[in-house]
C-alpha positions in Angstrom: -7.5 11.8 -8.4 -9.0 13.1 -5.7 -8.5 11.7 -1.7 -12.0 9.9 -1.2 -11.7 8.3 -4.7 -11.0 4.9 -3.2 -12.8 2.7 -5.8 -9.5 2.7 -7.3 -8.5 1.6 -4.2 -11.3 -1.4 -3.9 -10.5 -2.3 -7.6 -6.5 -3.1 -6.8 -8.1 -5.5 -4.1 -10.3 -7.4 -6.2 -6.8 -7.7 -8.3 -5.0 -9.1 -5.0 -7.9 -11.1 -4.0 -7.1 -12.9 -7.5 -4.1 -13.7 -7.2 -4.4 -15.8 -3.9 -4.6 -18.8 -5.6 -1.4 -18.5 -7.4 0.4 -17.0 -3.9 2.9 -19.9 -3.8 4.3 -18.6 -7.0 8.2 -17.5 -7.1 10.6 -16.6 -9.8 13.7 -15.5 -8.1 15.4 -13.7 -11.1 12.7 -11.0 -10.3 11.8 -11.3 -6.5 13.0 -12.9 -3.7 9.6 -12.8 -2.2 6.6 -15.1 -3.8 3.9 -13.6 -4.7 2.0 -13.8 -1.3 4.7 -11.9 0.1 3.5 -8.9 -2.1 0.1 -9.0 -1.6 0.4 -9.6 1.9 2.6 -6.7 2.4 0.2 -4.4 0.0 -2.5 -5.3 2.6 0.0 -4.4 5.4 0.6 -1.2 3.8 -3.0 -0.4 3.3 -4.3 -1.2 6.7 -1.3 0.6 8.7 -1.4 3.5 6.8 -5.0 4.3 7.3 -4.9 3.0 11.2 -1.8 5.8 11.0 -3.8 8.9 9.8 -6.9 7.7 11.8 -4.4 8.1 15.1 -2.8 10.7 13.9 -3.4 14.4 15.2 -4.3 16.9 12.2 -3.1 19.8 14.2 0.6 18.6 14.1 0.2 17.4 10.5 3.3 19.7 8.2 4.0 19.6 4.6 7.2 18.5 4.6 6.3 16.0 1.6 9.5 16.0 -0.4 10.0 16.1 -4.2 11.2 13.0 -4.9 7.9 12.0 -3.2 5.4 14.6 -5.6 7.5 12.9 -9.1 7.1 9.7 -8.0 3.4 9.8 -7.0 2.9 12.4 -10.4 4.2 9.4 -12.5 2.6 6.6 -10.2 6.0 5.4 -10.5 7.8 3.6 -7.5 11.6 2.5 -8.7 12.1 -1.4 -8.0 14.4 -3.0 -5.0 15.5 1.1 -3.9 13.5 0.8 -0.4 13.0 -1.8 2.0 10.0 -2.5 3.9 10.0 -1.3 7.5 9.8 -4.1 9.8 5.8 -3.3 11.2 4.8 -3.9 6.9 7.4 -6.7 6.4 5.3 -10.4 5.7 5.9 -13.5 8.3 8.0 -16.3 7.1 4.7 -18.3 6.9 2.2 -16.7 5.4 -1.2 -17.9 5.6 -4.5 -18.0 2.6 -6.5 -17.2 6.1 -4.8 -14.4 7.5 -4.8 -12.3 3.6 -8.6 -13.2 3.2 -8.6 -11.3 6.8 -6.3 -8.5 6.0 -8.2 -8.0 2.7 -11.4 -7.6 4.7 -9.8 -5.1 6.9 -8.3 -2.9 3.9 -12.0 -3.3 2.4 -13.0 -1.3 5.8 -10.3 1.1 6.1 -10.7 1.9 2.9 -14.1 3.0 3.2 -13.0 5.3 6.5 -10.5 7.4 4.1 -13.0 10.3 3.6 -14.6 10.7 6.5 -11.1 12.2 7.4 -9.8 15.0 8.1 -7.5 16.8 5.6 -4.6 17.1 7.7 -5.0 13.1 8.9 -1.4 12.0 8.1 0.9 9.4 8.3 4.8 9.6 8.6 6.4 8.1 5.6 10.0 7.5 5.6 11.1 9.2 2.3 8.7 11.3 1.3 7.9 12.8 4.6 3.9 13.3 6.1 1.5 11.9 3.6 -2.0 13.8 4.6 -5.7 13.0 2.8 -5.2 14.7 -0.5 -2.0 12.4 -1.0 -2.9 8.9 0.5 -5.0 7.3 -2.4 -2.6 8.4 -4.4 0.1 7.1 -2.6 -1.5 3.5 -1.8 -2.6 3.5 -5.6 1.0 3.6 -6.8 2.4 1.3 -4.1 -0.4 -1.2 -4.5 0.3 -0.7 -8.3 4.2 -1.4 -7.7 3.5 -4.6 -6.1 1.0 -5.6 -8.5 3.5 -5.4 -11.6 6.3 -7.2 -9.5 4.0 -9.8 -9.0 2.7 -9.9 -12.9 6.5 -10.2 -13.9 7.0 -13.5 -11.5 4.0 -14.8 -13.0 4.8 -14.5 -16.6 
């Protein structure tokens, strides 16, 4: 998958932008959090990281992206309830319809700003290290995708 493939990207919106109606949703055998809680903090994620590697300087970007972080984005695979959300992605207590139709517009945008880039645009991710261009699809992708099948299993 390549870095300025984000119509993958767009496509795991239109799924969030879905599910807004059944955000009030909760099973607690599976998730704490209801189901607006995920797709608010998928938009979080989406929207910081991209503000992240837009602010970021390229010449200070280094690979130091760590194994565990290359098999888990290889298999798309994030492992359930291992890491916890750092406070500046976390959801509000209240979370509004209004304020995830406006952070759904903004990832729409940021999105769209991925490839125009640089390469070594990064952002600092706590396990897997600096997550540059040629990752970050990939990495949202598999994060947005974690969230997604959380949120199908409280459905069910």
């Amino acid at each position: 998958m390549s870095a300025v493939n984000s119509t993958v990207l767009q496509k795991k919106l239109d799924v969030l932008e879905g599910l807004i109606p059944k955000s009030k949703a909760i099973n607690t055998s599976v998730s704490k959090a209801n189901v607006a809680w995920h797709i608010d903090h998928s938009l979080k994620v989406i929207n910081t990281v991209v503000k992240n590697m837009q602010d970021s300087d390229p010449a200070l970007y280094k690979d130091n992206f760590s194994l565990v972080g290359k098999l888990l984005l290889k298999f798309r695979f994030f492992p359930r309830g291992k890491a916890k959300a750092p406070k500046y992605v976390t959801p509000p207590e209240v979370i509004l319809e209004a304020d995830i139709i406006l952070q759904l517009a903004e990832a729409r945008a940021q999105i769209k700003t991925i490839s125009s880039l640089d390469n070594n645009a990064y952002f600092k991710h706590p396990l897997f290290g600096n997550v540059n261009k040629s990752r970050v699809v990939q990495f949202l992708d598999a994060h947005t995708n974690h969230h997604l099948k959380i949120i199908k299993q409280i459905l069910k």
